[in-house]
N, C-alpha and C positions, 0 to 999 in steps of 0.2 A: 493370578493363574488358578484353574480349577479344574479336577477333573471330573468324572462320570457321579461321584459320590460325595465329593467334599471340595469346599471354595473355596479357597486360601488368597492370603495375604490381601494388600487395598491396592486399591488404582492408582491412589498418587506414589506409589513404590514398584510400580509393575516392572520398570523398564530397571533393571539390575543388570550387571555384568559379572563373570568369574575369571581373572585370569590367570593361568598357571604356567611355571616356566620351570625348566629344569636346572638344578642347581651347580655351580661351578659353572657358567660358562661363560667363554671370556669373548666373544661374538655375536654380533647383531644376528639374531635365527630369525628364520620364517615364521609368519605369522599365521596359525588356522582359524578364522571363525564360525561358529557351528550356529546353523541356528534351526531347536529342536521341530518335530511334529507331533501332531496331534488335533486336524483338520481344523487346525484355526480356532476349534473348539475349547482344546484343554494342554496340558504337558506345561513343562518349563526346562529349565534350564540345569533342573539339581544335579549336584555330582554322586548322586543316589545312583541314575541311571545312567548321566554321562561322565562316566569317572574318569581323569586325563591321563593316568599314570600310563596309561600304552602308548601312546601319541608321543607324552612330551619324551616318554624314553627312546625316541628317535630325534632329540632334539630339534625341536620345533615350541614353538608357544603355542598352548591353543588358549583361546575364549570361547565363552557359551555364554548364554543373554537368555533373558524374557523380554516379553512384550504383551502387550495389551490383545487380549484374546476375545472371541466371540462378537457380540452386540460393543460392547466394550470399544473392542479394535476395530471392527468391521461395518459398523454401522453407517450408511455410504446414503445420505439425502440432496444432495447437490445443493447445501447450502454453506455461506463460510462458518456455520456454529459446527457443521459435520458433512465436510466434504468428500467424508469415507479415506479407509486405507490409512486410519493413525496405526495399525499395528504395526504396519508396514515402513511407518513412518517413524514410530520407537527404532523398530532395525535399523533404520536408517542412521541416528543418530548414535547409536553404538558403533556405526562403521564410521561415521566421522569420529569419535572419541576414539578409538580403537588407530587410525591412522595416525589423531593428534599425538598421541599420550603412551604407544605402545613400547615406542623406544626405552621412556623412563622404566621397561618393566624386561629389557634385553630383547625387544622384538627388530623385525628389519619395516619400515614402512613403507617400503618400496617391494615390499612382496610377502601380499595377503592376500589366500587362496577365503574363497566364500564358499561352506557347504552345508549340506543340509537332508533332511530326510523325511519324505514326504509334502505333509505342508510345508515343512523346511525348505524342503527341495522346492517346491513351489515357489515361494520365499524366494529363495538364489535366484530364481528363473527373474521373478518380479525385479528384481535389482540389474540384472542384465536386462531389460528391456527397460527401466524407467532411467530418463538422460538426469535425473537429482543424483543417483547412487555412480554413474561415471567416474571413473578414477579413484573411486576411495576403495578398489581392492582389485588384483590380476589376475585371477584363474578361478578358478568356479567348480563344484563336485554337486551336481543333482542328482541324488537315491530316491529313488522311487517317487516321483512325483515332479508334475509340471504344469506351471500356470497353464495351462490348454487342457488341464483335467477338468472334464464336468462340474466337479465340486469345488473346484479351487476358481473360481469365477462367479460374480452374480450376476445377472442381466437386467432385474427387475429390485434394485433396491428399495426404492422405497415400499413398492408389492410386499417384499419380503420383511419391509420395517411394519407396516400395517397388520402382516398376520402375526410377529409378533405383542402388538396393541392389543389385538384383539383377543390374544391368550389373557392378558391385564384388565381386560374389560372394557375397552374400549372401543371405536369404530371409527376409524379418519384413516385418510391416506393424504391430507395436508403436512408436508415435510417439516413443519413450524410446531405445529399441535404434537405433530411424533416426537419431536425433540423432546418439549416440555413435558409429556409423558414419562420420557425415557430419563430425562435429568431428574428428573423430583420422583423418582422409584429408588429404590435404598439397591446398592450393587447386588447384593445379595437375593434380593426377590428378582431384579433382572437376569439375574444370570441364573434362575431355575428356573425359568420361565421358558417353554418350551413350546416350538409350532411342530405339531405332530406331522409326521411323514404321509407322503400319501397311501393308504393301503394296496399294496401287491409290492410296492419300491421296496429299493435296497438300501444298505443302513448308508450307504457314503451318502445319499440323497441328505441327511442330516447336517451336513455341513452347508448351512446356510447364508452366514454370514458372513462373508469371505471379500478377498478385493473386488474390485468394481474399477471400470472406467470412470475418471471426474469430470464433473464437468467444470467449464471454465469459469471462473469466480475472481472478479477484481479483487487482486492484494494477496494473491494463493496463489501459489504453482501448484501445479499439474501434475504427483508421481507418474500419473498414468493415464494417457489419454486417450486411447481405445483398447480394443481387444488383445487380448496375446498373439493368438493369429496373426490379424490383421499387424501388429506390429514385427509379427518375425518375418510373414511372407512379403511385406515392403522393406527389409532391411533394415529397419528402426528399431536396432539395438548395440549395444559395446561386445565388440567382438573381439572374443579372447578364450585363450585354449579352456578347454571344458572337458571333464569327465561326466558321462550322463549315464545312467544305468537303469535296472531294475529286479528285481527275485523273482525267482522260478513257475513260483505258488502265490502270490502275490495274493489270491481271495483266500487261504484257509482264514487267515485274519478277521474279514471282515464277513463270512459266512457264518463264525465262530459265534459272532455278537448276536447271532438272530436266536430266537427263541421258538416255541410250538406253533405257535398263533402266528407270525412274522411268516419262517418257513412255508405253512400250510394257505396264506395269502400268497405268496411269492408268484410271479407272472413276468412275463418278457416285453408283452405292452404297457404294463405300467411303469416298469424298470427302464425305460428307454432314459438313454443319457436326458440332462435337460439343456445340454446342448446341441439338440437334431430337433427342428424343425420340419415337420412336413406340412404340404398343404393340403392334403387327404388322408381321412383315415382311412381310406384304404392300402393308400401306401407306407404309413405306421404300420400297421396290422400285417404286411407284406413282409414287410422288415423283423418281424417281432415274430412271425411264424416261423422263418430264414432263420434267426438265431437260435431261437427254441429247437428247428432240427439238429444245425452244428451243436450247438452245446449240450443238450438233453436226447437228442435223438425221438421227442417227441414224448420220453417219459414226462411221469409229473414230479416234479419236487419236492423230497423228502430227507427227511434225516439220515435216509441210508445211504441217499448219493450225490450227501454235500460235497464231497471229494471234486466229483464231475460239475457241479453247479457252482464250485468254487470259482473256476476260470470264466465266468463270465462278468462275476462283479470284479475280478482282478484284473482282465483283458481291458474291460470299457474302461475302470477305473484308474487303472495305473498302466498298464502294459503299452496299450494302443496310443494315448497320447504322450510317454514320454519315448516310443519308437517314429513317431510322426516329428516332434518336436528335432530330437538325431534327424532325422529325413530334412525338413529346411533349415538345420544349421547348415546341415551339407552342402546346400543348396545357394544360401547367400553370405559364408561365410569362410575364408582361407584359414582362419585359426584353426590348430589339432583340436579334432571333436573325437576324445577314445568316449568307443561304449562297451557296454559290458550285461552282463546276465549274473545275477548271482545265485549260483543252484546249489550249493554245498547241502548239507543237512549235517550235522555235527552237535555235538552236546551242549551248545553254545545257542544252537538256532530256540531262544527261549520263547519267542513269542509264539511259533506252531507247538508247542509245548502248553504254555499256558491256556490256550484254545482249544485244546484235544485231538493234535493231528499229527502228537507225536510220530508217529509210523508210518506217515503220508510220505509221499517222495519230494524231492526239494527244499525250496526255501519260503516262507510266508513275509508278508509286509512287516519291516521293522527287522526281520531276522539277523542282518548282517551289520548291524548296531552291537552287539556285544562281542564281535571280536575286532572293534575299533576300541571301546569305549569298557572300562572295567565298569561291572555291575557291582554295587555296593554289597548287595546279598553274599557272602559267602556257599559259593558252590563250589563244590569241591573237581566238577566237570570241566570248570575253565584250564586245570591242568591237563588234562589231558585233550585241550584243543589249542597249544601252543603254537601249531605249526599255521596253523589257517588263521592265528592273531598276527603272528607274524610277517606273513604273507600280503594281509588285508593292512597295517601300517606300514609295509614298508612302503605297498605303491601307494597308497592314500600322501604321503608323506613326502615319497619321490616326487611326486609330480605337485604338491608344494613348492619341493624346494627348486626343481628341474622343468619344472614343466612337462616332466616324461614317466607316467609310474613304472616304468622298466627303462633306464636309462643306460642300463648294461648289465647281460647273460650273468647272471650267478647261481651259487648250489641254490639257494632259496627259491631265485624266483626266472629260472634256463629259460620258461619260453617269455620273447617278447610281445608285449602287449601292441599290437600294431595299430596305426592312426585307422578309422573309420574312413573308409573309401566314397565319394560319392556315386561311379557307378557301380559297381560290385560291394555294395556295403554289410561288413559286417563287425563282429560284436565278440569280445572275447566273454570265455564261459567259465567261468569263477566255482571249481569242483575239485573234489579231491585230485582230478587229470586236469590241469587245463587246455581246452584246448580253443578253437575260436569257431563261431556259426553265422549263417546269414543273419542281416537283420531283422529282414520279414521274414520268419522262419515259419511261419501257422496262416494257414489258412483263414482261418479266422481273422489275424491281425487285417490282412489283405482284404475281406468283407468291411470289414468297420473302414479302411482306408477307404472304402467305391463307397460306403455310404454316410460318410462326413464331406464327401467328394461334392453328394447329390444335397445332402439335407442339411451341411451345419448351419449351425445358427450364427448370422450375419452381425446384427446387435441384442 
């Protein structure tokens, strides 16, 4: 695992588990498995950030896992030395361990909810649509993030093996040569090794290496053998009750990351998903003008009005495809799909904090992770946001153990959380009021729905 500054630990120990149970209990409990984000790129699994002590004091077991990150995990050449998707394939193998072995630790094996956040979330999505992960767990929690997001998908793997060669000094797009490249490089120069963004993009654009479609290889299965799309809108997945969500503010995060130089590139035709395809750039440019007025109104992008240019890297990147995603579960599946918003802003939402958007309204990417999950740091603010920890494990945890996160009216949590409708769909709003909104609520969403309608990208 490695993040933005430091590389920790070796490849042959990546794949670790944690699991935590609550003590004294004299029955088989639910089982949670969590598995973190951090665009494929970096994060783990530590109880630094994912501390269990809220969870399991709802009795329930949770686990948290790593996995093989980056180039590492993602490296996808359609051959049997790397057929892509081992990250995905470590997770894998922790939910068969996890189903084996969970008993001996007070779990129920017959009821394993799968969740996740961001590329996590992405991750759950990937196990619900690949037929390997089928039955090794019942219900599913995707935060912020959905294999149909731009950056949680590659299209051109080997392309994308090649530009990183070429940071290494090399020049091939032979799947064989990349390999032997990539194997006889020390982990550590591979994983600093970096292909620079295109200038004007946005930073999610840096998630490069990510799952892939396989292809077919005698003596391998398949986790995944086309698009996410194309897999949810033919039916081609395990259907089973799901919570699917996302935050208010979803870009202060990742506007956060940008810098002077980054900002003052910044443009709407170079940022275009890199999953829209046009055949004219005139019809790019068309598109990329149309956003520029809804999101900027035509200003130029600056430091003074990242607030406003937030919602566009958080819309494409996370907003619009895990709203799309809720739209064809609806569509080809009978299992409860609840969705939800989570806009609180509270002493807890640490990431629009660490970013500088303290005083911004809502909720930023990641924000509703520390009142699931105790944060190692001592802060003294988590006291005085007990009621919205409270709130966030009881239904995180309900619908574990019930399949329902409001399975009956109480002082905590009066209003019920109701199923995701197919015609009339909407989304409960997770705030100091709860209350419940359309799904497609922004104008905007509805833009980017007409124009992944016209442009997305096929393969």
């Amino acid at each position: 695992r490695f993040s933005a500054n430091n590389i920790l630990g070796t490849e042959d120990n990546c794949l670790t588990l944690n699991v935590y149970a609550p003590m004294n209990i004299d029955r088989k409990l639910p089982v949670m498995v969590y598995i973190h984000g951090g665009g494929f790129r970096d994060g783990s699994g530590s109880p630094f950030i994912y501390g269990p002590e809220y969870l399991i004091e709802r009795e329930v077991i949770l686990v948290t896992l790593n996995y093989r990150l980056e180039v590492m995990g993602f490296l996808c050449l359609g051959i049997k030395e790397a057929p892509g998707n081992v990250g995905l394939k470590d997770q894998l193998e922790a939910l068969k361990w996890v189903k084996t072995n969970i008993e001996a630790f007070g779990g129920d094996p017959t009821s394993i909810t799968l969740f996740g956040e961001s590329a996590g979330s992405a991750s759950v999505m990937y196990h619900i649509l690949s037929p390997m992960s089928a039955g090794l767990f019942h219900r599913a929690i995707m935060q912020s993030g959905s294999a149909m997001s731009p950056w949680s998908f590659q299209f051109e793997p080997v392309s994308t093996a090649s530009a990183l060669a070429s940071q290494l000094g090399y020049n091939t797009t032979d799947p064989y040569e990349l390999y032997n490249i990539f194997i006889n490089t020390p982990a550590k120069k591979l994983l600093s090794a970096r292909v620079p963004r295109a200038r004007g993009d946005v930073v999610l654009s840096e998630n490069i290496f990510v799952p892939c479609a396989e292809k077919k290889i005698d003596g391998s299965d398949q986790f995944l053998n086309d698009t996410p799309y194309n897999l949810l809108r033919l039916r081609k997945y395990t259907k089973l009750p799901v919570i699917v969500g996302f935050n208010s503010a979803e870009g202060y995060m990742f506007v956060g990351k940008e810098n002077d130089t980054t900002i003052s590139n910044m443009n709407f035709i170079d940022s275009l998903p890199r999953d829209l395809s046009f055949p004219t750039m005139e019809e790019k440019k068309s598109v990329a003008d149309t956003l520029n007025k809804m999101y900027m109104d035509n200003k130029k992008i600056s430091k003074q009005n990242l607030v406003k240019f937030s919602r566009y890297p958080g819309e494409s990147g996370i907003t619009y495809p895990v709203v799309a995603t809720v739209d064809l579960m609806l569509q080809s599946s009978e299992r409860p799909v609840y969705a939800y918003q989570f806009r609180y802003s509270g002493w807890m939402n640490v990431v629009k904090q660490l970013y500088g958007f303290a005083g911004a309204p809502g909720a930023t990417h990641a924000d509703e992770l520390f009142y699931l999950f105790k944060l190692k740091a001592k802060l003294f603010q988590s006291y005085l946001e007990l009621d919205m920890k409270d709130k966030m494990t009881t239904m995180w945890t309900n619908f574990a153990k019930y399949g329902d996160p409001t399975p009956a009216d109480t002082q905590l949590l009066p209003l019920k959380w109701p199923q995701t409708q197919k015609k009339t769909p909407r989304l409960l709003v997770i705030d100091k009021q709860f209350t419940t909104a359309p799904l497609w609520s922004e104008q905007t969403l509805l833009f980017w729905n007409e124009t992944y309608s016209k442009y997305r990208r096929k393969s």
